[in-house]
ROPARO-198908 format. One record per residue: residue number from 1; chain; z, y, x of N, C-alpha, C in turn; residue in three letters. Coordinates in Angstrom, 3 decimals. Atoms other than C-alpha are relative to their C-alpha. Example, Ala and Ser with C-alpha at 12.3 -4.5 7.8 and 13.67 -1.06 7.14 Angstrom:
<num 1; chaine A; n.w 0.000; n.v -1.190; n.u 0.890; ca.w 7.800; ca.v -4.500; ca.u 12.300; c.w 0.000; c.v 1.200; c.u 0.900; residu Ala>
<num 2; chaine A; n.w -0.060; n.v -1.190; n.u -0.820; ca.w 7.140; ca.v -1.060; ca.u 13.670; c.w 0.730; c.v 1.090; c.u -0.770; residu Ser>
This chain:
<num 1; chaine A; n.w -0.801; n.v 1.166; n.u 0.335; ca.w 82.101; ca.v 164.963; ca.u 119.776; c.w -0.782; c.v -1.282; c.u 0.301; residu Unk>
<num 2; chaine A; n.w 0.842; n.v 1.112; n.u -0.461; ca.w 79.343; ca.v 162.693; ca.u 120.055; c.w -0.382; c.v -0.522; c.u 1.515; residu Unk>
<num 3; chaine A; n.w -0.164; n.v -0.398; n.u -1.010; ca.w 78.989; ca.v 163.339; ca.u 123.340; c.w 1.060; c.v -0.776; c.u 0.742; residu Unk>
<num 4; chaine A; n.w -0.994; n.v 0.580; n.u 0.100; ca.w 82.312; ca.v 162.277; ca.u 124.031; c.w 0.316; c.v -1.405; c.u -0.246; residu Unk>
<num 5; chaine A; n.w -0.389; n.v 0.962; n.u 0.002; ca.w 82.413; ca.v 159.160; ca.u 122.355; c.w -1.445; c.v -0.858; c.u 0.998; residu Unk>
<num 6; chaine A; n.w 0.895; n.v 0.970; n.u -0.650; ca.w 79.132; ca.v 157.792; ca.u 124.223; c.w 0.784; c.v -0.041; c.u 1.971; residu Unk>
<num 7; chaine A; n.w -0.402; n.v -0.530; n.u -0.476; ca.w 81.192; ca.v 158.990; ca.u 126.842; c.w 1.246; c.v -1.254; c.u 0.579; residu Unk>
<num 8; chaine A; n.w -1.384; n.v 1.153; n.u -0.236; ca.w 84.401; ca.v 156.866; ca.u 126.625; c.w -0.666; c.v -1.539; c.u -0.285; residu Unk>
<num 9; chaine A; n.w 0.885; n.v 1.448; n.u -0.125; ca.w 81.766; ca.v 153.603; ca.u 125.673; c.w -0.142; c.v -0.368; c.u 1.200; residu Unk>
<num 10; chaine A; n.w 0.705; n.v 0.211; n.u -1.619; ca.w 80.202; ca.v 154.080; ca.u 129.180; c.w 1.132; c.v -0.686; c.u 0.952; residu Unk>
<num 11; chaine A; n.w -1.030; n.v 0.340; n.u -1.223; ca.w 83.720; ca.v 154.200; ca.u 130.983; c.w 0.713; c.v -1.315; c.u -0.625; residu Unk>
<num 12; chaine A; n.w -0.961; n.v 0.846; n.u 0.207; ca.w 85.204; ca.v 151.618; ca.u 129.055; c.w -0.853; c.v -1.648; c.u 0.534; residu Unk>
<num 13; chaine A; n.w 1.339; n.v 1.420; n.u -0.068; ca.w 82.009; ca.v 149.052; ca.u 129.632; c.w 0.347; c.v 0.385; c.u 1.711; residu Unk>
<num 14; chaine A; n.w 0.238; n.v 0.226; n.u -1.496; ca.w 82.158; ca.v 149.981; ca.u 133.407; c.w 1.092; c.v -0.393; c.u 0.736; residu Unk>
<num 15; chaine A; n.w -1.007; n.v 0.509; n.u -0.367; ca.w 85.826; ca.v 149.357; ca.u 133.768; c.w 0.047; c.v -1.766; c.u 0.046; residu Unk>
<num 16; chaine A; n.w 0.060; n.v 1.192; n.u 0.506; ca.w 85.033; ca.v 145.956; ca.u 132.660; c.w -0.626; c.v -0.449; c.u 0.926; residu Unk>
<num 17; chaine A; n.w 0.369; n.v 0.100; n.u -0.971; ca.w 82.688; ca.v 145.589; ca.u 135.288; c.w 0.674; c.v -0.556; c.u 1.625; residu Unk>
<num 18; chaine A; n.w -0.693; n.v -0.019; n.u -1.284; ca.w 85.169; ca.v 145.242; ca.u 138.176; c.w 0.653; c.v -0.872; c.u 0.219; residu Unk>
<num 19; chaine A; n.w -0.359; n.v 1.569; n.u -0.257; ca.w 85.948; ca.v 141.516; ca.u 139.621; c.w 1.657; c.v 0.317; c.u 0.302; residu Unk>
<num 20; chaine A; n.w -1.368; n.v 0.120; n.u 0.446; ca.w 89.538; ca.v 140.606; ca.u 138.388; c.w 0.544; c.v -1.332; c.u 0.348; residu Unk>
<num 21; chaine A; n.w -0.499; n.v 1.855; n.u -0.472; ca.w 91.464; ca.v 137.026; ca.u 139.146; c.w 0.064; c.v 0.014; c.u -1.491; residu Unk>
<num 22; chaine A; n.w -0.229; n.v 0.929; n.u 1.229; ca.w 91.910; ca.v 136.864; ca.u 135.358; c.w -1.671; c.v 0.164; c.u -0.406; residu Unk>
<num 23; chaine A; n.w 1.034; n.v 0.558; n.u 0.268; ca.w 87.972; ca.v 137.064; ca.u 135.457; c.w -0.555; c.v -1.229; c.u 0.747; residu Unk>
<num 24; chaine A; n.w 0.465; n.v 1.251; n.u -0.875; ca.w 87.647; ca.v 134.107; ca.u 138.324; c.w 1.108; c.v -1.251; c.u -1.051; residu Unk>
<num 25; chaine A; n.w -0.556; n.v 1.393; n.u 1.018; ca.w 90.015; ca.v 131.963; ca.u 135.683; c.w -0.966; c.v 0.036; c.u -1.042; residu Unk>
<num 26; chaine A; n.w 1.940; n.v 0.329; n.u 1.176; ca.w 87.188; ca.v 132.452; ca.u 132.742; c.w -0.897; c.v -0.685; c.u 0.631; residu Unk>
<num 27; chaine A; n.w 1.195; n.v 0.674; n.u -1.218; ca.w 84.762; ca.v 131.656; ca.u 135.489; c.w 0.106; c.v -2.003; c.u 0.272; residu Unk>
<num 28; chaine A; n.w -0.663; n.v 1.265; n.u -0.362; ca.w 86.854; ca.v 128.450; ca.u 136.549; c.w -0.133; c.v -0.646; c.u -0.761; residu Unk>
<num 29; chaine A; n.w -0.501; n.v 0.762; n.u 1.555; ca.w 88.322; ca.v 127.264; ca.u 133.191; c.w -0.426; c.v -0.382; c.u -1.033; residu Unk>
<num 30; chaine A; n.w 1.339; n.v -0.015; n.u 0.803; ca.w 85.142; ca.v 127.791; ca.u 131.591; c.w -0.375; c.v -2.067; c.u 0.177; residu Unk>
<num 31; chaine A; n.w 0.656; n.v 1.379; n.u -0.219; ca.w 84.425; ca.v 123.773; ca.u 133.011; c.w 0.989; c.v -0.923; c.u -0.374; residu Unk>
<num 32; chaine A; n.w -0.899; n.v 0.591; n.u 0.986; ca.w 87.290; ca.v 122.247; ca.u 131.705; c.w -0.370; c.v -0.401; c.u -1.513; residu Unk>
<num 33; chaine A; n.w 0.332; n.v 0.711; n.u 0.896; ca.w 86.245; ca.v 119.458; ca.u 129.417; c.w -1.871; c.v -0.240; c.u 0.483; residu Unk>
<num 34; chaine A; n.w 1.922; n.v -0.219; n.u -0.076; ca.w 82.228; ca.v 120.110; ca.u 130.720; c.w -0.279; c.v -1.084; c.u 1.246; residu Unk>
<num 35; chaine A; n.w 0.070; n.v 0.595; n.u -0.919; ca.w 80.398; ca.v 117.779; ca.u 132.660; c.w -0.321; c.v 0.242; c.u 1.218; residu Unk>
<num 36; chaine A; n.w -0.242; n.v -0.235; n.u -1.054; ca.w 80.428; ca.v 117.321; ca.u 136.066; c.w -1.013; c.v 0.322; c.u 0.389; residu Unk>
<num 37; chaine A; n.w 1.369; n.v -0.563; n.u -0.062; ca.w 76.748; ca.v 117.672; ca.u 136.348; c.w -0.030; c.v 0.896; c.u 0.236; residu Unk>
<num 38; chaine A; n.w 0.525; n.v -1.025; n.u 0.610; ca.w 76.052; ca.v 120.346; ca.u 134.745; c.w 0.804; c.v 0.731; c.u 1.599; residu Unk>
<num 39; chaine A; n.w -1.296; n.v -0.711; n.u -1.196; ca.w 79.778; ca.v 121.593; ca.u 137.280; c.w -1.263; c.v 0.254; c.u 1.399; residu Unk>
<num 40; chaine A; n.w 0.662; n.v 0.011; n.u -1.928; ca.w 77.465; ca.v 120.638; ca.u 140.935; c.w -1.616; c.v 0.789; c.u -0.483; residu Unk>
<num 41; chaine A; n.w 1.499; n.v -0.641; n.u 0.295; ca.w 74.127; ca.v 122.050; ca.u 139.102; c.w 0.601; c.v 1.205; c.u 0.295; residu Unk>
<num 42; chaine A; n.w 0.048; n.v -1.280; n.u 0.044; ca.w 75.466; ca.v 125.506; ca.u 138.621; c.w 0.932; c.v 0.530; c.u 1.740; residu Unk>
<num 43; chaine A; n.w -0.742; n.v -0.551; n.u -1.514; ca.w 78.226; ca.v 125.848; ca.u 141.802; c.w -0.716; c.v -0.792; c.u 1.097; residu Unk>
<num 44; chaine A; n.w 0.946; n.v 0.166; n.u -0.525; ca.w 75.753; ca.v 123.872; ca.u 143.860; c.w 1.385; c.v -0.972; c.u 0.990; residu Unk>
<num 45; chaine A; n.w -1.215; n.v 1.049; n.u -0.575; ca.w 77.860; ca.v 121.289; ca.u 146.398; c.w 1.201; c.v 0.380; c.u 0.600; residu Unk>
<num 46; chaine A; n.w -1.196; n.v -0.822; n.u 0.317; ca.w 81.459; ca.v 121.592; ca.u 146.607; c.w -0.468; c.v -0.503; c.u 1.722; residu Unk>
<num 47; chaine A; n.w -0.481; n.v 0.016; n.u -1.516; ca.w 82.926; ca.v 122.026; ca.u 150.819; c.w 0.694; c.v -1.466; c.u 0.223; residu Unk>
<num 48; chaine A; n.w -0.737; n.v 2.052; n.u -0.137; ca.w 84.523; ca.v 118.199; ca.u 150.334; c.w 0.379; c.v 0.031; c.u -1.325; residu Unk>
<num 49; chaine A; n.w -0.128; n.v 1.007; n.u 1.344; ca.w 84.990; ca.v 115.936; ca.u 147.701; c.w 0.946; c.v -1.455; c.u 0.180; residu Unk>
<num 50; chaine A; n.w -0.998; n.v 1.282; n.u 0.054; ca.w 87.658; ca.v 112.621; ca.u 147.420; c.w -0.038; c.v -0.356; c.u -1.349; residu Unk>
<num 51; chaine A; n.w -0.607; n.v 0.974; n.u 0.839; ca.w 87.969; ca.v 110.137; ca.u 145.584; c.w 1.573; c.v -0.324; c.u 0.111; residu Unk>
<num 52; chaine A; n.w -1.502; n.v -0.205; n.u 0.383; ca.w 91.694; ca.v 109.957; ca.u 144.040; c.w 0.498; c.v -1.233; c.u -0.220; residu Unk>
<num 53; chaine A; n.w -0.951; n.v 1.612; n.u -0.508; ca.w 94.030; ca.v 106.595; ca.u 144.548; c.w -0.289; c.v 0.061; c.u -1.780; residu Unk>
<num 54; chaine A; n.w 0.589; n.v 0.336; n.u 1.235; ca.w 93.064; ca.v 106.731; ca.u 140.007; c.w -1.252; c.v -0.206; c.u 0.064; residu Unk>
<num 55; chaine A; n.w 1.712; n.v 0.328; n.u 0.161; ca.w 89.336; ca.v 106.599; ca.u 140.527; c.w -0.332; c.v 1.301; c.u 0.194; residu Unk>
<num 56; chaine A; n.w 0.862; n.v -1.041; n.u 0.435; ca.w 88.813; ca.v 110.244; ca.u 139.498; c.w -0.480; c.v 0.727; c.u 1.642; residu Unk>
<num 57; chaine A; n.w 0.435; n.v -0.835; n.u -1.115; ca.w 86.859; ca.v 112.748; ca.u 142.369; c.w 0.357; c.v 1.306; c.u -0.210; residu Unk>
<num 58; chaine A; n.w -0.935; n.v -1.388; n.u -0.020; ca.w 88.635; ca.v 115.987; ca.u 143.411; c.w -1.158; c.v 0.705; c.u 0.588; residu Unk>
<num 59; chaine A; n.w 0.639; n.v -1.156; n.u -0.568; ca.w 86.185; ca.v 118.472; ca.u 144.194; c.w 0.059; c.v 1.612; c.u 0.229; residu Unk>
<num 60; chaine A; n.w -0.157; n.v -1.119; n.u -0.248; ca.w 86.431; ca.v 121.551; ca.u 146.309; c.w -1.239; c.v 0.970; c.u 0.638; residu Unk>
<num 61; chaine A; n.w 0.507; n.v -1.030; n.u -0.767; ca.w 85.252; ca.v 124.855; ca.u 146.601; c.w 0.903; c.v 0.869; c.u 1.398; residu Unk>
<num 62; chaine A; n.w -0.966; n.v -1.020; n.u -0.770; ca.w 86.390; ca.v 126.881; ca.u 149.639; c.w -1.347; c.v 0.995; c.u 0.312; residu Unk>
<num 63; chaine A; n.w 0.770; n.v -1.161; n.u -0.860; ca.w 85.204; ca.v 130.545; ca.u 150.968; c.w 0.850; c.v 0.867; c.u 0.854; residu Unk>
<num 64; chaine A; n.w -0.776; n.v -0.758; n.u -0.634; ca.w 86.699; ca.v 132.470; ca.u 153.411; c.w -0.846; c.v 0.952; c.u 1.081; residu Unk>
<num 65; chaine A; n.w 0.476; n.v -1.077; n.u -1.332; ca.w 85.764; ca.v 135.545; ca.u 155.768; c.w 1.291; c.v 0.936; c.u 0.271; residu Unk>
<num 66; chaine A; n.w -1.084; n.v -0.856; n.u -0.960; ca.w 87.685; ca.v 138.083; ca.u 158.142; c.w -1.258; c.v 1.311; c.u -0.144; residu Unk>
<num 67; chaine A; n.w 0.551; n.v -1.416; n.u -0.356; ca.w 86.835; ca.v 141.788; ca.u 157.758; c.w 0.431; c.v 1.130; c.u 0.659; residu Unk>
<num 68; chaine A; n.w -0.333; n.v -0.934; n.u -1.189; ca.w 87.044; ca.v 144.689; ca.u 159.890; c.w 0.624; c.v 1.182; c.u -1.112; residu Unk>
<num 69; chaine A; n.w -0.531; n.v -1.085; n.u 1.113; ca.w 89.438; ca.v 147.384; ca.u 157.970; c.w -0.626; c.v 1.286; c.u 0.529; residu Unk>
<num 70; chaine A; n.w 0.470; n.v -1.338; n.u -0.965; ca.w 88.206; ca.v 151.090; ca.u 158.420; c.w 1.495; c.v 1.009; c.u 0.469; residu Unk>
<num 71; chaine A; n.w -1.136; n.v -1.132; n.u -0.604; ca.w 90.376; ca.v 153.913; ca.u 160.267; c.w -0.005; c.v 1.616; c.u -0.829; residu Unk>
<num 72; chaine A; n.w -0.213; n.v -0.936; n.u 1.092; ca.w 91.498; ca.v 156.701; ca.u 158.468; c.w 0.880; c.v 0.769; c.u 1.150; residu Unk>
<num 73; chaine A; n.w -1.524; n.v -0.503; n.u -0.269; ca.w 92.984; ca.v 159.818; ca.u 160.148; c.w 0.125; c.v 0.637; c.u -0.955; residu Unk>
<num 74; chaine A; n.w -0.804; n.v -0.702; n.u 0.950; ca.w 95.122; ca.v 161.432; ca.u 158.170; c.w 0.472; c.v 1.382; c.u 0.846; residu Unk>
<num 75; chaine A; n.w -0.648; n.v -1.833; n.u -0.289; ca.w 95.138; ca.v 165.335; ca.u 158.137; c.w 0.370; c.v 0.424; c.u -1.586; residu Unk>
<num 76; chaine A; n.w -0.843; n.v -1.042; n.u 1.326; ca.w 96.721; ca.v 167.976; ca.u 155.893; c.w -0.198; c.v 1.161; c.u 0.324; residu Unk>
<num 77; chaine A; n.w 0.282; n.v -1.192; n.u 0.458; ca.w 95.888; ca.v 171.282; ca.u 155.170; c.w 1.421; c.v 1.264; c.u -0.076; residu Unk>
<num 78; chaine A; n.w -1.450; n.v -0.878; n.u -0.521; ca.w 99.224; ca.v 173.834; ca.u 156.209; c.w -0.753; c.v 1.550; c.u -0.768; residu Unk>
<num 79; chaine A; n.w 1.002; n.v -0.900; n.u 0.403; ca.w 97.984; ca.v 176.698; ca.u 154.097; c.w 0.851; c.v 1.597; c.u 0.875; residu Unk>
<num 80; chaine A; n.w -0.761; n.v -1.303; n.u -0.257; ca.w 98.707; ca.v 180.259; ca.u 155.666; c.w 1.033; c.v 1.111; c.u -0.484; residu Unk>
<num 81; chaine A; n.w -0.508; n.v -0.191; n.u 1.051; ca.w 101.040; ca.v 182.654; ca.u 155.097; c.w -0.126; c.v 1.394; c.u -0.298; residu Unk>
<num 82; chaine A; n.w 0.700; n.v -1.513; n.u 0.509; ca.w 101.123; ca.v 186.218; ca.u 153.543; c.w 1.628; c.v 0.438; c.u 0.058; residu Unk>
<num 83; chaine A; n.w -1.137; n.v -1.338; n.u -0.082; ca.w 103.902; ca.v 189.027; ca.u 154.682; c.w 0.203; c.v 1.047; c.u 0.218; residu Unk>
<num 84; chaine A; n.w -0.058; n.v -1.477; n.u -0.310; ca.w 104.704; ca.v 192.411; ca.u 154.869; c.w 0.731; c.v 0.230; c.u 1.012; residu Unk>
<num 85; chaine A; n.w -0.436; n.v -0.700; n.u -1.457; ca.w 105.391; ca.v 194.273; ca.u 157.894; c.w 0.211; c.v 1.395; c.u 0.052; residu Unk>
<num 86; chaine A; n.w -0.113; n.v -1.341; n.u -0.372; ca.w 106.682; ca.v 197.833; ca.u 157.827; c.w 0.596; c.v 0.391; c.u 1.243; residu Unk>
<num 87; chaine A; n.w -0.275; n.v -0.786; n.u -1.078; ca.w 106.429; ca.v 200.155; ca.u 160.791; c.w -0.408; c.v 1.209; c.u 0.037; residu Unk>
<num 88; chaine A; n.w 0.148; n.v -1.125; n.u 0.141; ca.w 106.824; ca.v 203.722; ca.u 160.987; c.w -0.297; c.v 0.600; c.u -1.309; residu Unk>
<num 89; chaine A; n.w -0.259; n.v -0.334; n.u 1.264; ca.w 107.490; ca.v 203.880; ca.u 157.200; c.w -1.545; c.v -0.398; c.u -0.602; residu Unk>
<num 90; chaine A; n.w 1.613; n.v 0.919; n.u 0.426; ca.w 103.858; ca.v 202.055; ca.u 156.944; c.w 0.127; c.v -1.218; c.u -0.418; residu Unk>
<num 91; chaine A; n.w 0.210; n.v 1.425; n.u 0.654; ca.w 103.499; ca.v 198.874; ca.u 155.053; c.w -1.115; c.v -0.710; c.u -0.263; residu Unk>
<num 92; chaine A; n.w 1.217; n.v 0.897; n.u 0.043; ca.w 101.044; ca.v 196.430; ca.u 155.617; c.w 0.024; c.v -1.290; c.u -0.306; residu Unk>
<num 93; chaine A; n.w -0.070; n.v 1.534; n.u 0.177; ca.w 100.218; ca.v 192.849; ca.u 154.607; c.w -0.479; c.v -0.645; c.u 0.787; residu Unk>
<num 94; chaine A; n.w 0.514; n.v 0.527; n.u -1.149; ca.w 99.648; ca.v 190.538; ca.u 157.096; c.w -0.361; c.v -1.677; c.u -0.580; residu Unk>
<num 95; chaine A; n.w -0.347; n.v 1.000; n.u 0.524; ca.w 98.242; ca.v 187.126; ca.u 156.123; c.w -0.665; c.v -0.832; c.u 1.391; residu Unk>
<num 96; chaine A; n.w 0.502; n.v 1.154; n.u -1.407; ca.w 97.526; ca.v 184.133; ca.u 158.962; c.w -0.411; c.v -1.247; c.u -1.287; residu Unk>
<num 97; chaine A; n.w 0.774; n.v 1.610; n.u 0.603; ca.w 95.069; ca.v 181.250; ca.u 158.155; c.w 0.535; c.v -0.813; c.u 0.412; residu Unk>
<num 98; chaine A; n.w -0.413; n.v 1.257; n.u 0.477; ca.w 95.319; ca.v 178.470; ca.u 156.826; c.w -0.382; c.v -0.800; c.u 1.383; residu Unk>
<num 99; chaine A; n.w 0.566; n.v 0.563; n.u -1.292; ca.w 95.205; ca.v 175.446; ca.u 159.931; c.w -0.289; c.v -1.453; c.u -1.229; residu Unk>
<num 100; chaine A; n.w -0.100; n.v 0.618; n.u -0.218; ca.w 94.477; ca.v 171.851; ca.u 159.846; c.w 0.913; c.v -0.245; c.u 0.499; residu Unk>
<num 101; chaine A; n.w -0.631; n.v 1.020; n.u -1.471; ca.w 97.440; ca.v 169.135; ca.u 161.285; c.w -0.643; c.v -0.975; c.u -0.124; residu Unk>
<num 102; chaine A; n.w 1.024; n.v 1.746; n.u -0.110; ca.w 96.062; ca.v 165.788; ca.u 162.466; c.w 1.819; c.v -0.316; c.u -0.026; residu Unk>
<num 103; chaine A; n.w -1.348; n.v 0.831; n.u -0.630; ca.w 99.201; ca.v 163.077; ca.u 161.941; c.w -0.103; c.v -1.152; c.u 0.275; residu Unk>
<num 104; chaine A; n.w 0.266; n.v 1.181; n.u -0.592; ca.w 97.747; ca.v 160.464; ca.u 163.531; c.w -1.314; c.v -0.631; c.u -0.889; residu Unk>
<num 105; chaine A; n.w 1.016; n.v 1.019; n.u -0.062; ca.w 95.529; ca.v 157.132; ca.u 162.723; c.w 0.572; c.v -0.713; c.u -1.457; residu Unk>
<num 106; chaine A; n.w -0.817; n.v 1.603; n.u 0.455; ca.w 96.542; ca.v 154.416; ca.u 159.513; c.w -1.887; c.v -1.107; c.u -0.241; residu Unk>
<num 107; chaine A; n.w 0.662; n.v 1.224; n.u 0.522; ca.w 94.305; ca.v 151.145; ca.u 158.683; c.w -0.609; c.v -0.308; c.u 0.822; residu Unk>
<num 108; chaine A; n.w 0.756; n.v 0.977; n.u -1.063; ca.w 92.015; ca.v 149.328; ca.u 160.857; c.w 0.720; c.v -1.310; c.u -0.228; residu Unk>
<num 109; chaine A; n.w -0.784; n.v 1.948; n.u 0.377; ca.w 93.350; ca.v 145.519; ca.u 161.338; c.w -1.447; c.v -0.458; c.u -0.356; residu Unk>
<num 110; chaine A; n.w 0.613; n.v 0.632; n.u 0.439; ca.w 91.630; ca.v 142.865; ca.u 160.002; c.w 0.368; c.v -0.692; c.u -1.523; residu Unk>
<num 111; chaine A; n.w -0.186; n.v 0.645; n.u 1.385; ca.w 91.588; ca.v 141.233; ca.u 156.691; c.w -0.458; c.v -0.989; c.u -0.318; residu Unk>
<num 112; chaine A; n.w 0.754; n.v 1.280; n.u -0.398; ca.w 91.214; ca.v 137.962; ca.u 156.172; c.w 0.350; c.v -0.520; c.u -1.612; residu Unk>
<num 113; chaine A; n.w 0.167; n.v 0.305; n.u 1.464; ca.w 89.698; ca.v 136.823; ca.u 152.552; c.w -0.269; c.v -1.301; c.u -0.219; residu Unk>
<num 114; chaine A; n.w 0.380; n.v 1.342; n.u 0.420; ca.w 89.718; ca.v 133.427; ca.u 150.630; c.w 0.297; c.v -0.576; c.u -1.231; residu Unk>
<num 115; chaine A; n.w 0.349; n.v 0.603; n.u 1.692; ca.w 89.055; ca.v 131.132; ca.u 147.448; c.w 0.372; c.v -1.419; c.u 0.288; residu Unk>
<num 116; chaine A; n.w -0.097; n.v 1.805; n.u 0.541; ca.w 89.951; ca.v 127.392; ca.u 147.367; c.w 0.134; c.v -0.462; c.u -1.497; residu Unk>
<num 117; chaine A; n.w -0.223; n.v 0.477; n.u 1.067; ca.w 88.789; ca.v 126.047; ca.u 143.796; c.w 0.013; c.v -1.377; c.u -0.028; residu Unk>
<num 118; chaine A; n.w 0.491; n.v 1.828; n.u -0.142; ca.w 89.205; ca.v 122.222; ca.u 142.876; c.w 0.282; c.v -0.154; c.u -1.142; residu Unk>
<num 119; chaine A; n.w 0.735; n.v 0.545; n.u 1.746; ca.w 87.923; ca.v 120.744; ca.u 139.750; c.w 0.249; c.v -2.058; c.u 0.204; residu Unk>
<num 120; chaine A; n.w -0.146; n.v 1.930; n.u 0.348; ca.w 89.218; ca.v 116.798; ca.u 138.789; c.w -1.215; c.v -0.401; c.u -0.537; residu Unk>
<num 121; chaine A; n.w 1.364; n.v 0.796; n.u 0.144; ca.w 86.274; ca.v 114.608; ca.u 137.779; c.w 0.983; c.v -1.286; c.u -0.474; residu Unk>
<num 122; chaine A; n.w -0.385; n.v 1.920; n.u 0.573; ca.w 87.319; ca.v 111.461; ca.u 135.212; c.w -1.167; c.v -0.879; c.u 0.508; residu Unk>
<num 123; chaine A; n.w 1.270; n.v 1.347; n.u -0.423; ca.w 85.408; ca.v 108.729; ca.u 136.895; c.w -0.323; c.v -1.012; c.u -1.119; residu Unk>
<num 124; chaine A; n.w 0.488; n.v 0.972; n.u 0.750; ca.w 84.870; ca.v 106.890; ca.u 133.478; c.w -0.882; c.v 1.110; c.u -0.857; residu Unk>
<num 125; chaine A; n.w 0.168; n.v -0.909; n.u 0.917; ca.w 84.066; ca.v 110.005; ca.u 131.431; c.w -1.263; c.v 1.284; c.u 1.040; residu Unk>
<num 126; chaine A; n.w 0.481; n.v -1.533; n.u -0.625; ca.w 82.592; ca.v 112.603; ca.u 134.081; c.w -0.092; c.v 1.336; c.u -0.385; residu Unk>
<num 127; chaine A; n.w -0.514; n.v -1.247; n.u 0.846; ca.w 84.046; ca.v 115.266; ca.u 132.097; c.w 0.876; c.v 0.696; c.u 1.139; residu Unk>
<num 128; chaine A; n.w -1.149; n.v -0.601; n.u -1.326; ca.w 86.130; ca.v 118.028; ca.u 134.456; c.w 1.377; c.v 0.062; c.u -0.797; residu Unk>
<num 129; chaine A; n.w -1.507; n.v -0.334; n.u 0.468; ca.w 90.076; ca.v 117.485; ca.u 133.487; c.w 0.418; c.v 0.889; c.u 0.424; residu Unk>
<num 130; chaine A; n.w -1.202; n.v -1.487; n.u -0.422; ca.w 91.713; ca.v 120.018; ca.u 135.403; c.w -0.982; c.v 0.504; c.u 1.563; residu Unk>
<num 131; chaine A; n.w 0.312; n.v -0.782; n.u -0.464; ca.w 90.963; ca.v 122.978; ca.u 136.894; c.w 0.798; c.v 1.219; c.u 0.984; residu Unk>
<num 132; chaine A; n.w -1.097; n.v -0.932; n.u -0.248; ca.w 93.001; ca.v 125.018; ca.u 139.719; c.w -0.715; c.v 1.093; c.u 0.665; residu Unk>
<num 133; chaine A; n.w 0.499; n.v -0.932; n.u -1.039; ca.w 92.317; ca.v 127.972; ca.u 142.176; c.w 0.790; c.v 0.390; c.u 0.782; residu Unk>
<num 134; chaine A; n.w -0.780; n.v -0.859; n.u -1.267; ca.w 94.009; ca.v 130.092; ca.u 144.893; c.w -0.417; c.v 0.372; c.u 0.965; residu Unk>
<num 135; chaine A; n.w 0.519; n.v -0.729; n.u -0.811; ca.w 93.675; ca.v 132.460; ca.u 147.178; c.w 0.050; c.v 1.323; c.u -0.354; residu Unk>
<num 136; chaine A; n.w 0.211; n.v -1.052; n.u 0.362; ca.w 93.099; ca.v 136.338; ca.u 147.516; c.w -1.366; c.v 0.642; c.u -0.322; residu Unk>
<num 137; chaine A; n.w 1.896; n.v -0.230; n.u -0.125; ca.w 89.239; ca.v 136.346; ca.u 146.926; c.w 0.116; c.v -0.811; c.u -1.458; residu Unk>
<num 138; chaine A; n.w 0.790; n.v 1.025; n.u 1.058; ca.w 89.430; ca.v 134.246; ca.u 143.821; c.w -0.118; c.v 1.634; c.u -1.213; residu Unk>
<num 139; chaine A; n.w 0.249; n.v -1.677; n.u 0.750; ca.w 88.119; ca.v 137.491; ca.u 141.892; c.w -1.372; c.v -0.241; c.u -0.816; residu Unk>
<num 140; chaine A; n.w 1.469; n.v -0.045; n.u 0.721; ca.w 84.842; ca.v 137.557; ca.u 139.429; c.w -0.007; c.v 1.412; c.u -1.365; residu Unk>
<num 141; chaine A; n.w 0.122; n.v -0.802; n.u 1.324; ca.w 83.715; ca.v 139.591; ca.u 136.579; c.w 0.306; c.v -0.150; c.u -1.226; residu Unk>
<num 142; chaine A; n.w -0.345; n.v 0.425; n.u 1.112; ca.w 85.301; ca.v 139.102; ca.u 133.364; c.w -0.762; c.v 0.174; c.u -0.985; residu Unk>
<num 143; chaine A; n.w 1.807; n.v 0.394; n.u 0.948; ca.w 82.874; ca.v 137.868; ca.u 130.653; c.w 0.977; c.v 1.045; c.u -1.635; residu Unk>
<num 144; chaine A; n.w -0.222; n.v -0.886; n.u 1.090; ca.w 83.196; ca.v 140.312; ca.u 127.462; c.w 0.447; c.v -1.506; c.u -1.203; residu Unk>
């Protein structure tokens, strides 16, 4: 039993482990209200920055890459079969192996991954007001 429960601890801590978009909003949302400082200390300089027709500065992250998908063929396993054959009042079993089919090729392509975050900046306050994201990469580890 003990056994067991150290068991379901392990898998439940390692599930947790695995970069989620509702862990890149913790990540994000986390700077909301925090200063901007501290914001360019830890994400290090955003990809462009503007100043906003109010004063405040819009700062962005972007990341993006293109990856190579892998190829997959796809076989299946046809298992053999097993029958009787009487001849000359003799009965025998006859069984034929199992084959391989190939049914072709799927995946390859390309895949093309990306993040655009942008964080507002009050230009009197240097506090971060708002916080957005998007993209299919905006993914992190969700904080316990």
């Amino acid at each position: 039993m003990r056994n067991w429960l150290c068991l379901l601890v392990l898998a439940t801590s390692a599930c947790s482990s695995f970069p989620t978009r509702e862990g890149y909003a913790q990540k994000a949302y986390y700077w909301q209200g925090k200063d901007a400082n501290a914001l360019l200390a830890e994400w290090g300089a955003p990809s462009k920055s503007m100043t906003m027709p109010n004063g405040n500065t819009l700062y962005t992250y972007s990341k993006s890459y293109t990856q190579q998908q892998p190829y997959f063929d796809n076989r299946r396993f046809e298992p053999g079969s097993r029958f009787t054959v009487t001849e000359n009042g003799q009965s025998r079993v006859i069984e034929t192996p199992g084959r391989w089919v190939y049914d072709g090729t799927t995946g390859g392509g390309l895949q093309h991954y990306s993040c655009t975050t942008n964080f507002v900046v009050n230009s009197k306050t240097q506090l971060v007001e708002s916080v957005s994201f998007d993209g299919n990469d905006c993914v992190a580890v969700p904080r316990p």
